[in-house]
C-alpha positions as CSV (number, residue, x, y, z in Angstrom):
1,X,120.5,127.4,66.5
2,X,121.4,123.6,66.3
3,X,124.3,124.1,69.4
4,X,121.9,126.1,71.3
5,X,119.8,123.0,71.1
6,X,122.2,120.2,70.8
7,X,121.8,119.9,75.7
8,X,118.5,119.7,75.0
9,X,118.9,116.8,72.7
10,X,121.4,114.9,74.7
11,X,119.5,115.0,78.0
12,X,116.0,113.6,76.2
13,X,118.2,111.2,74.8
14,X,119.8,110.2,78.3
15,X,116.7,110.2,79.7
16,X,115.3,107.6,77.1
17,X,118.1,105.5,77.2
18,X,118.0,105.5,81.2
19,X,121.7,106.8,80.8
20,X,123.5,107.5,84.2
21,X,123.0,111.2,84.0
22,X,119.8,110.8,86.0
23,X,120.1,106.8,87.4
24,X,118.7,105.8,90.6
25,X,120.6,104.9,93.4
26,X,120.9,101.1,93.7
27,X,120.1,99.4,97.0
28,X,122.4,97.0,98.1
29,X,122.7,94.6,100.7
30,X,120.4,91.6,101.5
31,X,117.1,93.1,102.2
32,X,115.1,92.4,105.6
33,X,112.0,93.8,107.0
34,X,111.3,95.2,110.4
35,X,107.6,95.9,110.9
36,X,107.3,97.5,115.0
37,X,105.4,100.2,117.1
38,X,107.7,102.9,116.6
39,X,104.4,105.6,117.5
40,X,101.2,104.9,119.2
41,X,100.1,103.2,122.7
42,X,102.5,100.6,122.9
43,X,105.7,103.0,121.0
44,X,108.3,101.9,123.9
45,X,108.2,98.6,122.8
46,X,108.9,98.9,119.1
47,X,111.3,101.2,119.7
48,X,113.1,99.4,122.4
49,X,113.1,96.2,120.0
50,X,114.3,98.2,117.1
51,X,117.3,99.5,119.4
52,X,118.1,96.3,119.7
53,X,118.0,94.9,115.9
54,X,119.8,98.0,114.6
55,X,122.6,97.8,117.4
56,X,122.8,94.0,116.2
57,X,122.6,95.1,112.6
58,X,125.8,97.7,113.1
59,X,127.5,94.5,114.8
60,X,127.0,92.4,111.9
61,X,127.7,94.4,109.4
62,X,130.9,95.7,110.9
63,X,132.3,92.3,110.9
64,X,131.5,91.8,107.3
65,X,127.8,91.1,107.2
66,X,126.5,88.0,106.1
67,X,127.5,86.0,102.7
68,X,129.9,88.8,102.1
69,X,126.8,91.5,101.5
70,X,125.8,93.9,104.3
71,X,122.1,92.9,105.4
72,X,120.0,96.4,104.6
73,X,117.6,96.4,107.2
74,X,113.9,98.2,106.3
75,X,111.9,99.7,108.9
76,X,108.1,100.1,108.8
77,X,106.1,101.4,111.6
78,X,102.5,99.9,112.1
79,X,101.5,102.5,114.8
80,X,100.3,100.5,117.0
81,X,97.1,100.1,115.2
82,X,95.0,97.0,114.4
83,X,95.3,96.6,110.5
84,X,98.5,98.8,110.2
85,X,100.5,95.5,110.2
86,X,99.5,93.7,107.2
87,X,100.0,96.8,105.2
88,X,102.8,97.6,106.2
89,X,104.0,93.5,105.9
90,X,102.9,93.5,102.3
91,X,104.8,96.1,101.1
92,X,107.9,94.6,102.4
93,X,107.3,91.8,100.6
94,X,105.8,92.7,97.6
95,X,107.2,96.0,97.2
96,X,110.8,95.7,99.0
97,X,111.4,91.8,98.3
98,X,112.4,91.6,102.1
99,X,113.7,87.7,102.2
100,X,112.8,87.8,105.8
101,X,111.1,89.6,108.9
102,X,111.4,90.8,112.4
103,X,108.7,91.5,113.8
104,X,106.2,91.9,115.9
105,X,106.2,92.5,120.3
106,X,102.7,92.5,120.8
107,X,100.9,89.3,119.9
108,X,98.3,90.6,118.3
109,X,99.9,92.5,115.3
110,X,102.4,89.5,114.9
111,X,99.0,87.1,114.5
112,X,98.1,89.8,112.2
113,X,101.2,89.5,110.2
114,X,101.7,85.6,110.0
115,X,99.5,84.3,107.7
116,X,100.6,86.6,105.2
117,X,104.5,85.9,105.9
118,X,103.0,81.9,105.7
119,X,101.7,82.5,102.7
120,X,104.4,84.4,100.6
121,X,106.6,81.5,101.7
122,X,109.5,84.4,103.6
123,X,110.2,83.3,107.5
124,X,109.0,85.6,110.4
125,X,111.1,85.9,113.4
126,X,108.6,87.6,116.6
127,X,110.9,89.1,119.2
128,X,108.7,89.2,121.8
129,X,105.1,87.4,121.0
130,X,104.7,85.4,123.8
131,X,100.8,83.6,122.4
132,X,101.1,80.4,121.7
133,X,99.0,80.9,118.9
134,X,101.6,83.3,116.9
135,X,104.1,79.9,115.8
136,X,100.5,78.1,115.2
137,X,100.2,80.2,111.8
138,X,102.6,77.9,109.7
139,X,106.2,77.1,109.3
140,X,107.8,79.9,108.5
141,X,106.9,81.4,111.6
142,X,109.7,81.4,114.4
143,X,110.2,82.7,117.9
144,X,113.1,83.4,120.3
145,X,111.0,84.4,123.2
146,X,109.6,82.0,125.3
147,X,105.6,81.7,125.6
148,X,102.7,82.4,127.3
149,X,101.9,79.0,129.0
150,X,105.9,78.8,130.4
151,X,105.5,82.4,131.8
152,X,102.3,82.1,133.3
153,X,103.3,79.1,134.8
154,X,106.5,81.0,136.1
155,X,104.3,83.1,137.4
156,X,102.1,81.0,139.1
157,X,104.8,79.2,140.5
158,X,106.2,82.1,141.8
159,X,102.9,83.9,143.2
160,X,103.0,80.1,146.1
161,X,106.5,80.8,146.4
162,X,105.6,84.1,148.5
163,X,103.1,82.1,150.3
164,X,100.5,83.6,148.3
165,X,97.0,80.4,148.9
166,X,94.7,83.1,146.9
167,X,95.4,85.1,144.1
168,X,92.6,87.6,142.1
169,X,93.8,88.3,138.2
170,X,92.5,90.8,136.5
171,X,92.5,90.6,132.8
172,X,92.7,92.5,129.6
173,X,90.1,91.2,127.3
174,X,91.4,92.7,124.2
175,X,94.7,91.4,123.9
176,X,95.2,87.9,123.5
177,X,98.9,88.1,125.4
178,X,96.5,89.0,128.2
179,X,94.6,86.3,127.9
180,X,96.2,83.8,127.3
181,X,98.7,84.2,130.3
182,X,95.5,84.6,132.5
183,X,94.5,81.2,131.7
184,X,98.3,79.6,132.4
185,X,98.4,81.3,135.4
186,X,95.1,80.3,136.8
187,X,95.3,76.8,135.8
188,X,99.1,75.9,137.3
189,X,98.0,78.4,140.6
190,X,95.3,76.0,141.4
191,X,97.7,72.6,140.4
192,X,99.5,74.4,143.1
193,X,97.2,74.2,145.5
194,X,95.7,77.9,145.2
195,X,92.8,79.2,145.1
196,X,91.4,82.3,142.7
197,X,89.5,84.4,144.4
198,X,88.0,86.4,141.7
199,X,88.1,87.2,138.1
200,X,87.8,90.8,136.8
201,X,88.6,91.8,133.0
202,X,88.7,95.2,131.3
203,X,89.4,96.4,127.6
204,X,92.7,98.3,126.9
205,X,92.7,101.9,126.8
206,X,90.1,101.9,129.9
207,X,91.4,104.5,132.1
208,X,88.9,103.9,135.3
209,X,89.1,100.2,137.3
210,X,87.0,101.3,140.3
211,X,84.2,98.7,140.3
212,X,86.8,95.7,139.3
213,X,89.1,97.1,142.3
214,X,86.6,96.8,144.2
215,X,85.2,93.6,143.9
216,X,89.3,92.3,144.2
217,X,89.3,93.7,147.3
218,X,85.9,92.2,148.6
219,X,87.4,89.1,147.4
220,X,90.7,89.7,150.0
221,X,93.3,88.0,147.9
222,X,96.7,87.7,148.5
223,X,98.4,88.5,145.7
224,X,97.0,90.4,142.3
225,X,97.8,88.4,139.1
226,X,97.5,91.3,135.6
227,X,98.7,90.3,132.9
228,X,98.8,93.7,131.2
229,X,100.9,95.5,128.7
230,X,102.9,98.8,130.5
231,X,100.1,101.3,129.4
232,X,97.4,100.1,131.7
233,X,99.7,98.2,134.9
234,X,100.7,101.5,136.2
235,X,97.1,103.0,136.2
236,X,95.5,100.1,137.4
237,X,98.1,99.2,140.4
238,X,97.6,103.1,141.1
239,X,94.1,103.2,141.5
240,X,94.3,99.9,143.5
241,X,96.3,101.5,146.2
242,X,94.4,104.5,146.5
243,X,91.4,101.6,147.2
244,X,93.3,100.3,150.0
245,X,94.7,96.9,147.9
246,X,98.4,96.7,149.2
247,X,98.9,93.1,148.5
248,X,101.7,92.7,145.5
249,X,100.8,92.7,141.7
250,X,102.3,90.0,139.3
251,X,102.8,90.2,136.3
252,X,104.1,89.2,132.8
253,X,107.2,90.8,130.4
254,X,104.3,93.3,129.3
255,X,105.4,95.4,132.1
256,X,108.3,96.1,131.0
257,X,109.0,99.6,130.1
258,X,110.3,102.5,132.2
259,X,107.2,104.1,131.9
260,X,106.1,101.7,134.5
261,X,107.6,103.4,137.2
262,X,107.4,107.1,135.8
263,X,103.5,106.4,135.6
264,X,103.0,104.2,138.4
265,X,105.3,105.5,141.1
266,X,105.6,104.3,144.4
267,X,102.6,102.4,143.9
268,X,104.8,99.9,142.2
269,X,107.0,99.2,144.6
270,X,106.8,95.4,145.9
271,X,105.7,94.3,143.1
272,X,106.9,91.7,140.7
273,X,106.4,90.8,136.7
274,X,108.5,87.5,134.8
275,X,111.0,88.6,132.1
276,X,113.4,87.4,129.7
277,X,116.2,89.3,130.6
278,X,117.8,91.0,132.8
279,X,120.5,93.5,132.5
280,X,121.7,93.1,135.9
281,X,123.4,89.9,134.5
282,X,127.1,88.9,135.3
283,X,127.6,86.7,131.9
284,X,130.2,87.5,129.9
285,X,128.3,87.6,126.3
286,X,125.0,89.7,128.8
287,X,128.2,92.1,130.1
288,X,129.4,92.8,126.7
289,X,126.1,93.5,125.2
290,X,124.9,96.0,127.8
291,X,128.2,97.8,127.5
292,X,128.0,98.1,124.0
293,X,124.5,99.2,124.2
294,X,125.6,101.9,126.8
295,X,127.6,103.1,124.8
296,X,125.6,103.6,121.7
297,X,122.4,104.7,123.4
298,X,123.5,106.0,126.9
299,X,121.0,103.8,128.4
300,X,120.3,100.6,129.9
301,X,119.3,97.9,127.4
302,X,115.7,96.1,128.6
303,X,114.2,92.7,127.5
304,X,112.4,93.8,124.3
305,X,116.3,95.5,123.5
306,X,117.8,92.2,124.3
307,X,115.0,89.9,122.2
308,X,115.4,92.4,119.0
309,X,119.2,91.9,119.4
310,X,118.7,88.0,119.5
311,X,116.1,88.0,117.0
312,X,118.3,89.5,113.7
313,X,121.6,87.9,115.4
314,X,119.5,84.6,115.4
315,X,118.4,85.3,111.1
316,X,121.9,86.1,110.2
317,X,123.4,83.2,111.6
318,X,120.6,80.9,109.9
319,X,122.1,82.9,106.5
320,X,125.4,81.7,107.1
321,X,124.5,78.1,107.8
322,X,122.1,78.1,105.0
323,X,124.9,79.5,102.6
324,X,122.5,81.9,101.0
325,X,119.6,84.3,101.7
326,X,116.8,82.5,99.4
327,X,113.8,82.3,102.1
328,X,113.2,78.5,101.4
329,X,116.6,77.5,102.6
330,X,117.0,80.3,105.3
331,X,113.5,79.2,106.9
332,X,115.0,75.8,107.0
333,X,117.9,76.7,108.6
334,X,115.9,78.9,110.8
335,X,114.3,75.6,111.9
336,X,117.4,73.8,113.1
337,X,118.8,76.6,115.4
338,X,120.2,74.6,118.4
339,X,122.3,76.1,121.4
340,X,122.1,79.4,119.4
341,X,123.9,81.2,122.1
342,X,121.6,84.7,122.9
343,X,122.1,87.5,125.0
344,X,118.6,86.0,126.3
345,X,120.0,82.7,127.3
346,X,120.4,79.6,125.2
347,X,118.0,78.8,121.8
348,X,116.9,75.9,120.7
349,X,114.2,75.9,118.7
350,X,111.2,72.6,119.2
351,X,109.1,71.2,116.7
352,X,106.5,74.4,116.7
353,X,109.4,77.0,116.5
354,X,109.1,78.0,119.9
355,X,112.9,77.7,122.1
356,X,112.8,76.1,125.5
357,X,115.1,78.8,127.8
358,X,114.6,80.3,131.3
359,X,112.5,83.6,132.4
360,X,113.6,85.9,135.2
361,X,111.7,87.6,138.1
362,X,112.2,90.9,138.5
363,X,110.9,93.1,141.2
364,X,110.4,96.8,141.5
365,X,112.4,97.9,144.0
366,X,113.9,101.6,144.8
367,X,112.4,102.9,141.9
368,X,114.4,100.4,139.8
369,X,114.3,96.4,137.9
370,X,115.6,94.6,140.7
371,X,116.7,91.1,139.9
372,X,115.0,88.5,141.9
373,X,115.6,84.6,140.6
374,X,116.1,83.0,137.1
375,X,113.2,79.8,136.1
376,X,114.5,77.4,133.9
377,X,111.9,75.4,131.7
């Protein structure tokens, strides 16, 4: 009876040792979070941004990683939902001690995320958050995209550059990217000279723009400033057509996905929206990248690929400088990036964590992202 038993025994007494008979794997690797909209309205963002931080990440920790530990990247998806984000930025840090973050595209969600990455004291690195408001949060909030009053301005600058004397814009009033590059735009566009014609607004997820068409259209501008996210451009320019507007739309890097030609169609041809990057690019370090993106994804790689690329390339090379991965000193480091050379152009960041580096025009053309000119600061 006793050696029928005598398993039995040893396995309860495994188990209440913790013996290695039924141990939990141990993570290892320095620990980073990536919080993104992998799913939901705005999923071709997050996951265009994550391409880019995991093709970065297999880069990295190919050559070695960083301190001599593979960086073990964590991945949480918010959805694309108001409130999603701070749960989903609390468990990295509480529950995965994550010593830093990537994260967020839209400018919302990373405003939603900042104060609590300001407050647990672990640096946040937004890919694509253009608001000015987003590096406002604290100082352990960082950037490497440029921002909303630069890109409107861009913009602006570009719109008199057609010829363009009056200009409607037509803006989303429940997205503060929106906003905020409707008031850039319209302040530089009269500097300039112009003149707005008309202000119309609308509420994302609207799917019917009739009566702000058509008061653009009674108010005959010459160009259409809309400073909207990929999800509501297409619709809107569509709709504006079949009214009879054919002037060109401008707008900002929110356009940038290629549902905004599979949805809009030829009714986006002519016009134009400001970028960060552009793939087109005959750099050496821009020619590598898209190659190597090719090859891993068998597509072309688009700005929020390029900015998620910059962004964890950006962190890991803070770790190295800082000589270890404790927040404190990596948010420091974080802080003193100078001529960190992206695949975005060259980052430097200011005093409010924001880096000073040039925005492209693009054009839709043929169906495609046709380059068009590069705007330094």
């Amino acid at each position: 009876m006793k050696s029928r038993f005598l398993p039995f025994h040893l396995l309860y007494l495994s188990l209440a040792l913790g013996l290695p008979a039924c141990s939990k794997k141990v993570e290892t690797g320095i620990p980073v979070g990536q919080f993104a909209s992998l799913t939901g309205a705005q999923a071709t963002f997050g996951q265009s941004t994550d391409k880019g931080v995991r093709l970065a990440l297999e880069e990295i920790n190919g050559s070695g990683g960083v301190l001599g530990q593979p960086i073990r990247l964590i991945t949480k998806d918010n959805q694309s939902k108001p409130g999603e984000t701070s749960t989903a930025v609390r468990e990295l840090i509480t529950r995965d001690r994550v010593v830093a973050l990537i994260g967020e595209v839209a400018s919302g969600r990373s405003l939603e995320a900042a104060p609590i990455a300001q407050r647990s004291g672990i640096p946040m690195i937004s890919p694509a958050s253009t608001n000015e408001k987003v590096t406002e949060a604290g100082d352990h909030i960082f950037r490497v995209c440029f921002i909303d009053p630069f890109q409107g301005t861009v913009c602006a600058k570009f719109a008199r550059e057609l010829g363009a004397t009056k200009a409607a814009i037509l803006t989303d009033v429940s997205k503060d990217y929106s906003l905020g590059l409707a008031k850039s735009f319209k302040e530089r566009f009269s500097r300039e000279g112009g003149k707005i014609t008309g202000e119309q607004s609308y509420s994302g997820g609207d799917k019917d723009f009739s009566a702000q068409l058509t008061a653009i259209k009674a108010a005959n501008p010459e160009v259409v400033f809309l400073p909207a996210y990929y999800t509501e451009a297409p619709l809107i320019i569509h709709q504006a057509r079949q009214f009879g507007i054919t002037v060109p739309f401008i707008g900002g890097d929110g356009w940038d996905s290629p549902e905004l030609i599979s949805v809009g169609g030829p009714a986006m041809e002519g016009c134009y929206f400001s970028n960060h990057f552009s793939n087109q690019s005959t750099d050496p370090q821009v020619v590598a990248f898209v190659n190597a993106y090719r090859k891993k994804y068998n597509e072309n790689p688009d700005a929020m690929v390029a900015l998620g690329y910059d962004a964890l390339r950006l962190l890991a090379d803070a770790m190295k400088r800082a000589g270890t991965s404790d927040p404190a000193k990596v948010n420091t480091a974080i802080a003193a990036t100078k001529d960190f050379q992206g695949v975005t152009g060259k980052i430097t960041l200011d005093e409010h964590r924001n880096p000073n580096k040039p925005a492209v025009m693009l054009q839709v053309k043929d169906g495609k992202f046709s380059y068009v000119e590069t705007v330094k600061p």
